[in-house]
C-alpha positions as CSV (number, residue, x, y, z in Angstrom):
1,X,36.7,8.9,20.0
2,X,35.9,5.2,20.4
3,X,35.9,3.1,17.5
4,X,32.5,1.7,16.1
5,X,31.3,-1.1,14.5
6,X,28.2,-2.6,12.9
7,X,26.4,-5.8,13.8
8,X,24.1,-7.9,11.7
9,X,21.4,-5.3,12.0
10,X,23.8,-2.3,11.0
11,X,23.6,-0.6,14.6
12,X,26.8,1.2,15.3
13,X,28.3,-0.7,18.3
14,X,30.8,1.4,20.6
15,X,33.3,0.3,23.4
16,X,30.4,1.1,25.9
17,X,30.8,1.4,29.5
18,X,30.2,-1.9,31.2
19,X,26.7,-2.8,32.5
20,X,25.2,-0.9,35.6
21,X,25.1,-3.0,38.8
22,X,21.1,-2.3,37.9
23,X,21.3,-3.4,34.3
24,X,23.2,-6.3,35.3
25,X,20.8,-7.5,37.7
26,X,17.4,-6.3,35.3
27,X,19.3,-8.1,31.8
28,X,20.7,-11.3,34.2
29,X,19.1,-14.1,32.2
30,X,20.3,-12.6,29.1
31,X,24.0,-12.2,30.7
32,X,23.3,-16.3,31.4
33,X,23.1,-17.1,27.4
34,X,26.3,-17.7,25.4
35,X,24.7,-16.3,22.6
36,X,23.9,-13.2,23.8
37,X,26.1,-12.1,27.2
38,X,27.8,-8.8,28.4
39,X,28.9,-8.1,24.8
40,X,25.2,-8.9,22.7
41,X,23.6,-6.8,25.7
42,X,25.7,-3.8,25.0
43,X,24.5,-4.1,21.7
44,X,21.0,-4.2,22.8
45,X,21.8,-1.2,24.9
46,X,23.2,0.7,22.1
47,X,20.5,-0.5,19.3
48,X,17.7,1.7,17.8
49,X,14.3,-0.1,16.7
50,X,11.5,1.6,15.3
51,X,8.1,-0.3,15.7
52,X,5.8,0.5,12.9
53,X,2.4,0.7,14.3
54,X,1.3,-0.2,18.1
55,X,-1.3,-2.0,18.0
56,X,-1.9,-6.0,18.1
57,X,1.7,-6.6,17.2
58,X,3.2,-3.5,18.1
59,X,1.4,-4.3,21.7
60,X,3.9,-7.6,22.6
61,X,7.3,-6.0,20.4
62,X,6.7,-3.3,22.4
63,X,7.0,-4.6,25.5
64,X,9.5,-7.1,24.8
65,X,11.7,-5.1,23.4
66,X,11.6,-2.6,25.9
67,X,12.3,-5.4,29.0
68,X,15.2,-6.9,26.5
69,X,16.8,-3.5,26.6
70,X,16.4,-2.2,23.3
71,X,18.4,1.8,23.4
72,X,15.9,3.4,22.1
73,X,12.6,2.0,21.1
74,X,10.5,4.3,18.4
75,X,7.1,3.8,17.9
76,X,4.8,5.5,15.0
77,X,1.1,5.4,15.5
78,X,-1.5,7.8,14.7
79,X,-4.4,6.1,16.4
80,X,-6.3,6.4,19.8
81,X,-7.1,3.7,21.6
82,X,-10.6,2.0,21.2
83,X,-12.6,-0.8,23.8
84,X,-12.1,-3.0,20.9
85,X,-8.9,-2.8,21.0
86,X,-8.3,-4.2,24.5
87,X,-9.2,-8.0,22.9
88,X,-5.1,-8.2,21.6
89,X,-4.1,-5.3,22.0
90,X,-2.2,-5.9,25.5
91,X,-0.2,-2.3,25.9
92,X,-3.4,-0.8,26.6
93,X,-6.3,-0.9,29.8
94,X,-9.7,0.6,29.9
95,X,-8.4,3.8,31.2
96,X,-6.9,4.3,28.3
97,X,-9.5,4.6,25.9
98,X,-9.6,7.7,24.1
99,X,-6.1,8.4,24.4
100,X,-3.2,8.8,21.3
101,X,-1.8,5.2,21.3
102,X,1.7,6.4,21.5
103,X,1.3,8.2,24.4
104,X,-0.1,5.1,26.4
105,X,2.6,3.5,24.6
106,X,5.5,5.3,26.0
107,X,4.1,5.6,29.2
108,X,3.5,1.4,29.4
109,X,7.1,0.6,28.4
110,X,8.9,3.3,30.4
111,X,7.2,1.7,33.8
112,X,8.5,-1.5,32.6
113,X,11.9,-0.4,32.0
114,X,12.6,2.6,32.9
115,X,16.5,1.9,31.5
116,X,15.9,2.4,28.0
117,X,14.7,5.8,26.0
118,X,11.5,5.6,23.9
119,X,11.0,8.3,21.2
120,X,6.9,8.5,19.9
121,X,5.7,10.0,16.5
122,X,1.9,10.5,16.8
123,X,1.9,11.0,12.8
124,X,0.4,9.1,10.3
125,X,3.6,7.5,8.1
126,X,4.1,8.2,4.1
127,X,5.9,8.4,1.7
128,X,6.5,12.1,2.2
129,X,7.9,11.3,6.0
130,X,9.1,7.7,6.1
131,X,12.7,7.5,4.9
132,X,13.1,10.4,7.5
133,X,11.8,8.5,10.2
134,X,13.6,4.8,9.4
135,X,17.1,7.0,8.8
136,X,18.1,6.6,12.5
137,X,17.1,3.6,13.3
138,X,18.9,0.3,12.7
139,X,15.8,-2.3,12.5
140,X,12.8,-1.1,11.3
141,X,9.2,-3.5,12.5
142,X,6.7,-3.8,10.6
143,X,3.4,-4.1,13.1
144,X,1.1,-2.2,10.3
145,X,-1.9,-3.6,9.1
146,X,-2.9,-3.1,5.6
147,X,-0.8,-3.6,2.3
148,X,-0.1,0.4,0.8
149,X,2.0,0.7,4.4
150,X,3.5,-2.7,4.5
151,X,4.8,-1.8,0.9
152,X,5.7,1.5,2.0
153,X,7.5,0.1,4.9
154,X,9.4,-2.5,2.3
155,X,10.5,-0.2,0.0
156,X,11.6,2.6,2.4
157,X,13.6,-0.6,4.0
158,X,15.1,-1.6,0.8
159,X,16.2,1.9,-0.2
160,X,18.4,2.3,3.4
161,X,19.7,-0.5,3.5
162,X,17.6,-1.5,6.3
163,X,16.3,-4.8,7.5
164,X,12.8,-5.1,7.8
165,X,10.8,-7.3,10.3
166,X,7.3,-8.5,8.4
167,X,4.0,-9.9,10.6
168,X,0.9,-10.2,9.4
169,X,-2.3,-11.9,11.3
170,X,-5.6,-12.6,9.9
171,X,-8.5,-14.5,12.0
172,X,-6.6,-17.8,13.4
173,X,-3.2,-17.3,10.9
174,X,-0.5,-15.5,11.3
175,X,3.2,-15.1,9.3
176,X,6.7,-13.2,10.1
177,X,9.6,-12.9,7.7
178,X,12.8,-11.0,7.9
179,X,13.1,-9.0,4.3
180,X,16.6,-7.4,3.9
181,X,16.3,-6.3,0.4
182,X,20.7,-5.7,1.0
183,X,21.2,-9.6,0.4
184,X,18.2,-11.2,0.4
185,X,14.4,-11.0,-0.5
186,X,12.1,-8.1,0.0
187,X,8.3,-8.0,0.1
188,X,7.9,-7.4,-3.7
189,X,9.8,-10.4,-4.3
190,X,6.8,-12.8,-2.7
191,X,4.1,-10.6,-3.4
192,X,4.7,-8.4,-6.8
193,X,1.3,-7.2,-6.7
194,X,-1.3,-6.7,-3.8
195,X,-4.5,-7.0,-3.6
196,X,-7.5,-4.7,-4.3
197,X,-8.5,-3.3,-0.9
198,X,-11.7,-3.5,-1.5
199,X,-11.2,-7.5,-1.5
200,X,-9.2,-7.9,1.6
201,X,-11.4,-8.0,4.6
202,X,-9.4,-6.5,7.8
203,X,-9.3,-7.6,11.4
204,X,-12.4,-5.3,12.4
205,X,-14.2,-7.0,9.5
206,X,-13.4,-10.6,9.8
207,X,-11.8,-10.9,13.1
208,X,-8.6,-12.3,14.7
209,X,-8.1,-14.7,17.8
210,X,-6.4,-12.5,20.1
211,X,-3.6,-14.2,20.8
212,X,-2.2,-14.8,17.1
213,X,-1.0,-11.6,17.3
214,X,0.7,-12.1,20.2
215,X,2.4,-15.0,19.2
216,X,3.7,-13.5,15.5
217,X,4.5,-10.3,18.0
218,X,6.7,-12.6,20.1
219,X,8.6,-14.1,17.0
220,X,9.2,-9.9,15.7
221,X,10.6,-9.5,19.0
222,X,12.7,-12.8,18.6
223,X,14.3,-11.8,15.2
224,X,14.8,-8.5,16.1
225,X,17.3,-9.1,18.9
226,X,18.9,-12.0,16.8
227,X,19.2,-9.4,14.6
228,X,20.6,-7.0,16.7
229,X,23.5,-9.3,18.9
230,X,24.2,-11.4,16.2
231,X,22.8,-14.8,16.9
232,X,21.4,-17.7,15.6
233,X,19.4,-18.1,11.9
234,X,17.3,-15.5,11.3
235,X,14.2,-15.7,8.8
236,X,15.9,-13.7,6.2
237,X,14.8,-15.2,2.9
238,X,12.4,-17.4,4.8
239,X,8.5,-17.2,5.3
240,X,7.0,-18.8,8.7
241,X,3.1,-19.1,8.6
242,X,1.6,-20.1,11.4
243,X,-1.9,-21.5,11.9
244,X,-3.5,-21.3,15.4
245,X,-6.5,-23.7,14.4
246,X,-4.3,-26.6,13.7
247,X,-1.1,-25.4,15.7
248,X,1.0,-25.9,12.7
249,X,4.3,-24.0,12.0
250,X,5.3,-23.8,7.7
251,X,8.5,-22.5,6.9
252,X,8.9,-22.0,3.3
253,X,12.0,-20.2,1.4
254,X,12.3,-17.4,-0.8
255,X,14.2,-16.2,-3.5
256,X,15.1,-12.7,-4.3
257,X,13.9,-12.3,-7.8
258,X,16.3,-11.0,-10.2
259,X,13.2,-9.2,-12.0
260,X,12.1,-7.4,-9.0
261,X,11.5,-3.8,-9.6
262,X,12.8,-2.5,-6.0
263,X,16.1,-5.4,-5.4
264,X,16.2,-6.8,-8.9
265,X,19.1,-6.8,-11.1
266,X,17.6,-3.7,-13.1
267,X,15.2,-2.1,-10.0
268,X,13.1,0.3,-11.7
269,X,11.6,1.7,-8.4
270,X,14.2,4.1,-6.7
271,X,12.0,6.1,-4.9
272,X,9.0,6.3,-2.8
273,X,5.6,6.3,-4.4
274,X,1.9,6.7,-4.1
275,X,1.1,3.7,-1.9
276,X,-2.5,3.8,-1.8
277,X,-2.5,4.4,-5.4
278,X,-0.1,1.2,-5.9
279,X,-2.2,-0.9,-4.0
280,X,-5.9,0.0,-5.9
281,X,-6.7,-2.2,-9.1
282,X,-5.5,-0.3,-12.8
283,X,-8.8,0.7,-13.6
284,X,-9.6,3.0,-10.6
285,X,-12.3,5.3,-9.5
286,X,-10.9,7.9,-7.3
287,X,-13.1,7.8,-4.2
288,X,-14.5,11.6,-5.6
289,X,-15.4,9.9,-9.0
290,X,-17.0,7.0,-7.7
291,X,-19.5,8.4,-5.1
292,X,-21.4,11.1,-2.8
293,X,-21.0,11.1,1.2
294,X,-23.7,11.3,3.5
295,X,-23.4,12.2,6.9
296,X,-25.3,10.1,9.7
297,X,-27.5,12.9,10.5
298,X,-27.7,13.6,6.5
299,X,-28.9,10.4,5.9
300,X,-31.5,10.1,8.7
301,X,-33.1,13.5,7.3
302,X,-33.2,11.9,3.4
303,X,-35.0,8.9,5.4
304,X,-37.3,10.8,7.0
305,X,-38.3,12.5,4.0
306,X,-39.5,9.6,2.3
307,X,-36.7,9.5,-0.3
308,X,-36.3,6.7,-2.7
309,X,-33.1,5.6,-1.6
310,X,-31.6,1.7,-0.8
311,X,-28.7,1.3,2.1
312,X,-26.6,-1.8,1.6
313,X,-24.6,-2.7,4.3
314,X,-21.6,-4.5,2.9
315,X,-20.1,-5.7,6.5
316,X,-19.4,-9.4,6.7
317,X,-22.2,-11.7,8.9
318,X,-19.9,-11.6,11.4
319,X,-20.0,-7.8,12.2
320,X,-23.5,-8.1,11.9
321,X,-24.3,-10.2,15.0
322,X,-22.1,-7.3,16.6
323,X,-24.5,-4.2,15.4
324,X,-27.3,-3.7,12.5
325,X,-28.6,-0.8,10.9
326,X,-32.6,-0.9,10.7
327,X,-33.5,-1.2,7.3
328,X,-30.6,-1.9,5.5
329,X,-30.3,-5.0,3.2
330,X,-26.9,-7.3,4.2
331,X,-24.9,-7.4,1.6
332,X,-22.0,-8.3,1.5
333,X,-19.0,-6.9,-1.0
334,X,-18.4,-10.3,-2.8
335,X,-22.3,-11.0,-3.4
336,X,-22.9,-7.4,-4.2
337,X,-20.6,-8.1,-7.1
338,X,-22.2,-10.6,-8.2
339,X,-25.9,-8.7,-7.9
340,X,-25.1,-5.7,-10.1
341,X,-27.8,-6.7,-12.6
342,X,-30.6,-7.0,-9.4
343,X,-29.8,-3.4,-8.4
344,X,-31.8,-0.6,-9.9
345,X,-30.2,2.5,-10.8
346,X,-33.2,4.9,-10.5
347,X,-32.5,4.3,-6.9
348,X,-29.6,6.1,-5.0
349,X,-28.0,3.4,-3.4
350,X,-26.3,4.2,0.2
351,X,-22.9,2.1,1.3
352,X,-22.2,0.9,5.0
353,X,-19.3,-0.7,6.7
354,X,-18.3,-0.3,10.2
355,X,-16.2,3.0,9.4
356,X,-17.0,4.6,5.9
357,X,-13.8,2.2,4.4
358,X,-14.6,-0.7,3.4
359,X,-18.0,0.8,1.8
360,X,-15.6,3.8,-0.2
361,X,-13.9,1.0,-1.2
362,X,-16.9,-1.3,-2.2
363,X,-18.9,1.7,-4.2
364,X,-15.5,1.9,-6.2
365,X,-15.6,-1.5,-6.9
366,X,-19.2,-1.5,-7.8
367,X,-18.1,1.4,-10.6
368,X,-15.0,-0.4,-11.7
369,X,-18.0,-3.2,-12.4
370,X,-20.3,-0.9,-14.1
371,X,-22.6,-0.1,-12.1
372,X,-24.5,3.5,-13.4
373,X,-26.5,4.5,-11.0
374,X,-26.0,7.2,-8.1
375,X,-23.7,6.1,-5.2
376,X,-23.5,7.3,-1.6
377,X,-21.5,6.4,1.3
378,X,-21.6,6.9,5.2
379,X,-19.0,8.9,6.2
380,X,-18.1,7.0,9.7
381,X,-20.2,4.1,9.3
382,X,-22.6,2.4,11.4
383,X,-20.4,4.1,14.4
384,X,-21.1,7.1,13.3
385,X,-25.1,6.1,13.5
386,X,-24.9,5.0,16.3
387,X,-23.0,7.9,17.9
388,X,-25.0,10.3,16.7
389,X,-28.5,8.7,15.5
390,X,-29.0,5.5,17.6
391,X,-27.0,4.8,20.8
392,X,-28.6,1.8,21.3
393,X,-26.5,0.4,19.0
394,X,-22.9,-0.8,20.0
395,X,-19.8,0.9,18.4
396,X,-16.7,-1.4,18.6
């Protein structure tokens, strides 16, 4: 049996056959680099990297990774593709639409390099299933977008040993890190605590040029193959923010904290937890506590009836100009706050956001505030209005 070895990244590295005529030809400007050469694209060849999430980050690691020759390239998504998507979202075309985003996925990269192996799970990742899922791989890439799985991502890092490659965009800023909670700084170390959902406005709320996510996907790609053959300084213990607006590049360092509950001196957290839970204010109104659901159809009936009833939509302006519900005071969550004395609670109230989230999340706010009087939410959103009350209106 050959001997084996681990790089950087902790990928076992065998005495490997040498390069196909095919590969040699395919990986030739890699074979060109000192740095990297026969010997860093074995290890390429024999790495395993699972991208968390395929979407606007996972879309350029994806294909990078795949034409640099990553062995096997995993990729965990639960999503389907959506038009709106398309904007950043570069693994995916029109024809795609509708479909499970790892299938398009695996289909994408495999026609661009057909060399490597790419293993899919169409499952939605937790703390039930991830350190299951990151146990075979050697660099785990964090492409998700919203905090309970970027923590969950962290921790399930830290506890395997496992480094973890961090992005993050929001409208024309973006930031990367490299957190290897084994000797250096993990996500808990620069941000202890996150911050209530309900106050953090996602890309489908306040937008994102399309191409910071390809240039934060580019730098993932980077430090995952530095990673992987050995080469160079990567950002471990370092925090690159980007800002498109400007064209500025920060770097600033970080410090593993020797209070920090998951790599501290005395970690208190050895074990997954409830992430969504983790991520949601101390005083919390579970979602069945806090309000009702309506149904789009539900809610046209209770309209048509006459019934004393309020909808608040609680989208950003922004969303707005996209698609507006007839009738329905713009709100947004932040001056909503700020209102709770203006509203009347001898009328049901009615939440709307694009989906059904951001409003859950907004009625739970408004009870955290105080407010008494009877809460509803859309279940879908204004999509789900406009699928199946007005298709006039745009879904996106």
């Amino acid at each position: 049996m050959p001997r084996t070895k681990k790089t950087q990244a902790g990928n076992r590295i065998s005495r490997l056959p040498d390069l196909s005529d095919k590969e040699k030809i395919l990986y030739s400007r890699h074979l060109l680099l000192p740095e990297i050469g026969p010997e860093g694209q074995k290890k390429l060849k024999n790495s395993r990297v699972l991208l968390v999430g395929a979407g606007a980050l996972g879309s350029p690691l994806a294909l990078y990774l795949a034409a640099a020759g990553v062995g096997i390239l995993g990729i965990i998504d639960h999503d389907q593709v959506e038009a709106s998507n398309l904007q950043r979202q570069i693994l995916y075309r029109e024809a795609d639409i509708g479909r499970a985003k790892t299938t398009s996925a695996k289909e994408r990269i495999l026609a661009l390099n057909p060399l490597i192996n790419a293993s899919t799970y169409d499952v939605r990742l937790s703390s039930a299933n991830a350190l299951e899922l990151f146990s075979s791989y050697d660099v785990i890439v964090d492409g998700s977008d919203n905090f309970p799985t970027r923590y969950l991502v962290n921790d399930a890092c830290a506890l395997l040993g496992k480094p973890c490659v961090f992005g993050s965009v929001y409208r024309f800023e973006g930031q990367a890190a490299v957190f290897d909670a084994a000797g250096g700084a993990c996500l808990r170390c620069l941000f202890p605590t996150p911050p209530p959902p309900a106050q953090v406005p996602s890309c489908g709320e306040s937008g994102v040029l399309g191409v910071v996510p390809g240039i934060i996907g580019c730098i993932q790609a980077a430090e995952t193959i530095k990673l992987i053959v050995g080469a160079g300084r990567v950002l471990r213990d370092s925090f690159l923010a980007f800002d498109a607006l400007r064209m500025r590049f920060h770097e600033f360092s970080l410090h593993k904290r020797l209070d920090c509950p998951l790599c501290g001196q005395n970690p208190s957290i050895k074990e997954l937890v409830d992430y969504e839970q983790f991520c949601r204010p101390e005083k919390y109104f579970s979602y069945e506590e806090a309000f009702e659901t309506l149904s789009a159809r539900e809610l046209k009936n209770r309209l048509d009836s006459g019934a004393n009833l309020r909808i608040i939509d609680v989208r950003l302006p922004g969303e707005r100009n996209i698609s507006r519900m007839p009738g329905a005071d713009c709100i947004s969550l932040p001056e909503l706050l700020q209102k709770i004395e203006e509203l009347n609670p001898a009328q049901d109230l009615v939440l709307v956001c694009r989906k059904g989230e951001k409003s859950a999340d907004a009625a739970c706010a408004l009870r955290q505030e105080g407010y008494q009087g009877r809460l509803f939410n859309l279940v879908g959103g204004i999509n789900a209005w406009a699928a199946d009350i007005d298709p006039s209106l745009p879904q996106y």
